[in-house]
C-alpha positions in Angstrom: -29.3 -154.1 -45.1 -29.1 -150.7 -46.3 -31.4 -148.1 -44.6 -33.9 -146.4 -46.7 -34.6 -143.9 -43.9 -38.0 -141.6 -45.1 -39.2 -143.3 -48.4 -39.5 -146.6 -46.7 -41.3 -144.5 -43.6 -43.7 -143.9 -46.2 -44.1 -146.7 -48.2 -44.8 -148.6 -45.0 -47.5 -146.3 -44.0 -49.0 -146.1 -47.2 -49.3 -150.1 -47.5 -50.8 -150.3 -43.7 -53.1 -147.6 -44.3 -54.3 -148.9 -47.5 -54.1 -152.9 -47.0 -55.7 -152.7 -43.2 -58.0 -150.0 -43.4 -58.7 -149.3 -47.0 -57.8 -145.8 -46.3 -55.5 -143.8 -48.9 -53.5 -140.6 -48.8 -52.4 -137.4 -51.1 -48.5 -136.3 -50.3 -49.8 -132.7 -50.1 -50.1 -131.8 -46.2 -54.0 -130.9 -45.1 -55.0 -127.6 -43.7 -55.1 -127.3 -39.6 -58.4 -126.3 -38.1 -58.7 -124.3 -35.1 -60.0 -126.5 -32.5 -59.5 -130.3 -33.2 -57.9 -132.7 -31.1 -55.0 -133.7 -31.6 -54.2 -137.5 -30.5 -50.0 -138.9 -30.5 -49.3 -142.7 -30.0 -46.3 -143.7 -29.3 -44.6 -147.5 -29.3 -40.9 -148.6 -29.7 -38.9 -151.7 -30.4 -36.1 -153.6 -28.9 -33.6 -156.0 -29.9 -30.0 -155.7 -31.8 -31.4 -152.1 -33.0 -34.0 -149.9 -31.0 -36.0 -147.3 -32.0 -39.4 -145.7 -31.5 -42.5 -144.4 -34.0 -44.8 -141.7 -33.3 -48.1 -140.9 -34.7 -50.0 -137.6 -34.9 -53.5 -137.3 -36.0 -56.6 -135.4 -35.2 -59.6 -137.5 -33.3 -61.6 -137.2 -36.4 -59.0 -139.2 -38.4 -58.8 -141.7 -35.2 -62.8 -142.0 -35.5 -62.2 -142.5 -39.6 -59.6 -145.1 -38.7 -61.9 -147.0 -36.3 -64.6 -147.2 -38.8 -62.7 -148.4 -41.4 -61.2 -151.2 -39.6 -64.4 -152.1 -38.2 -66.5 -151.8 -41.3 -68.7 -149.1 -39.2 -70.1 -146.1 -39.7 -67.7 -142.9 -38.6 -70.8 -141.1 -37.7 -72.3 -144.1 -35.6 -72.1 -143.1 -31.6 -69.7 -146.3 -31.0 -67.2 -145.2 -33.2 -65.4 -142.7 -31.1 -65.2 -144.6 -28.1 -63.3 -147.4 -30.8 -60.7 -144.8 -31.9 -57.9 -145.0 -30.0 -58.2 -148.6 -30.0 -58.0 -148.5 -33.7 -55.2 -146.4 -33.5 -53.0 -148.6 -31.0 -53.8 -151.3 -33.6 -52.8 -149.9 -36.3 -49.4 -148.6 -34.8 -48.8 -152.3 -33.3 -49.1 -153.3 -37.5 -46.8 -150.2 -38.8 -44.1 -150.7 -36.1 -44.1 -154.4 -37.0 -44.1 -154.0 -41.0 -41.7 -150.8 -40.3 -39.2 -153.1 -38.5 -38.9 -155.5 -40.9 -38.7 -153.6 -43.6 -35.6 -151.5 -41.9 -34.1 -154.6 -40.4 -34.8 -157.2 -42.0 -36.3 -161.1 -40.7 -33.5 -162.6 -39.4 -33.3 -160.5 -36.0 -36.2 -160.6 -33.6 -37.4 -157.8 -32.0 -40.2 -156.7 -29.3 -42.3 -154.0 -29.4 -43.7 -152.2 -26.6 -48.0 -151.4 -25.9 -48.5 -148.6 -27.6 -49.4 -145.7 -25.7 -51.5 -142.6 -27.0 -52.3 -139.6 -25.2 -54.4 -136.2 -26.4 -52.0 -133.2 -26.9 -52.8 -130.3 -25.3 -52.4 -128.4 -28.0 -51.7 -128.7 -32.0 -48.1 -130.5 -32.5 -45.5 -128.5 -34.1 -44.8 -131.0 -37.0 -40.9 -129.9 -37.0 -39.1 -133.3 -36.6 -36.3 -133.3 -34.7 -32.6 -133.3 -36.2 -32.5 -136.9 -35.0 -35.5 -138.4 -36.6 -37.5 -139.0 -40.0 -41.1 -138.0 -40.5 -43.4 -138.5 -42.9 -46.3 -136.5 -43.2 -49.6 -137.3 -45.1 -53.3 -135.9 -45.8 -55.4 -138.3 -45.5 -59.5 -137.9 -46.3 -58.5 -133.9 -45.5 -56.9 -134.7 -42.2 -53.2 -134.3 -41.6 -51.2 -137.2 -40.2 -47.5 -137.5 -39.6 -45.4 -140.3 -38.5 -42.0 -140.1 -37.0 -39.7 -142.6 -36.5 -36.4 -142.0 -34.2 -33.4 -144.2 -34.2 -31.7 -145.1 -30.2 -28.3 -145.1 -30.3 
């Protein structure tokens, strides 16, 4: 199977974000406010090919994310404690869409628990010269993914 390296990276987030949490983004990056949180889950996959995907978002988008899958209301006092639950979730679905769509069905693969920790500090949205990003606005809040090959 031919890689499609970025576009699919993006057409695979597009279609989680939008089919699982009825959530949809513009290609133009949002602005950064001084202050939020900023949240980065990580999982990877193993089999004949490896690889890992990162996500960076801002708690607020996590707390969005949470509502939406939920069917609750962002402001309602449960929905922050839900966020980085939603999050894992949703990384568990893109990882597993992402690897079939860059592999293909025949292989199988596993993927690890997803892991997500709060950054001490707004990420520097560079992606390394070994891995593909994506980067997204979504509802005003900036959100990239990165996905980097194992050798």
């Amino acid at each position: 199977m031919q890689d499609q390296k970025a576009p699919t990276l993006n057409t695979i987030f597009s279609e989680v974000l939008q089919n699982l949490a009825f959530m949809f983004h513009d290609e133009e990056e949002a602005d950064i406010a001084p202050g939020e949180v900023w949240l980065e889950t990580v999982i990877r996959y193993r089999g004949p090919q490896e690889g890992t995907l990162r996500l960076r978002c801002t708690r607020d988008f996590a707390v969005l994310l949470a509502a939406n899958l939920l069917g609750t209301d962002p402001e309602s006092v449960d929905a922050p404690g839900r966020a980085g639950d939603a999050v894992k979730e949703f990384m568990n679905i893109l990882c597993g869409q992402y690897v079939t769509a860059r592999h293909g069905v025949e292989d199988v693969f596993d993927l690890t628990i997803p892991e997500i920790e709060e950054l001490t500090e707004t990420p520097d949205f560079t992606p390394a010269s070994n891995e593909e990003a994506a980067g997204f606005s979504v509802q005003g809040h900036r959100v990239q993914v990165l996905y980097r090959p194992q050798a």
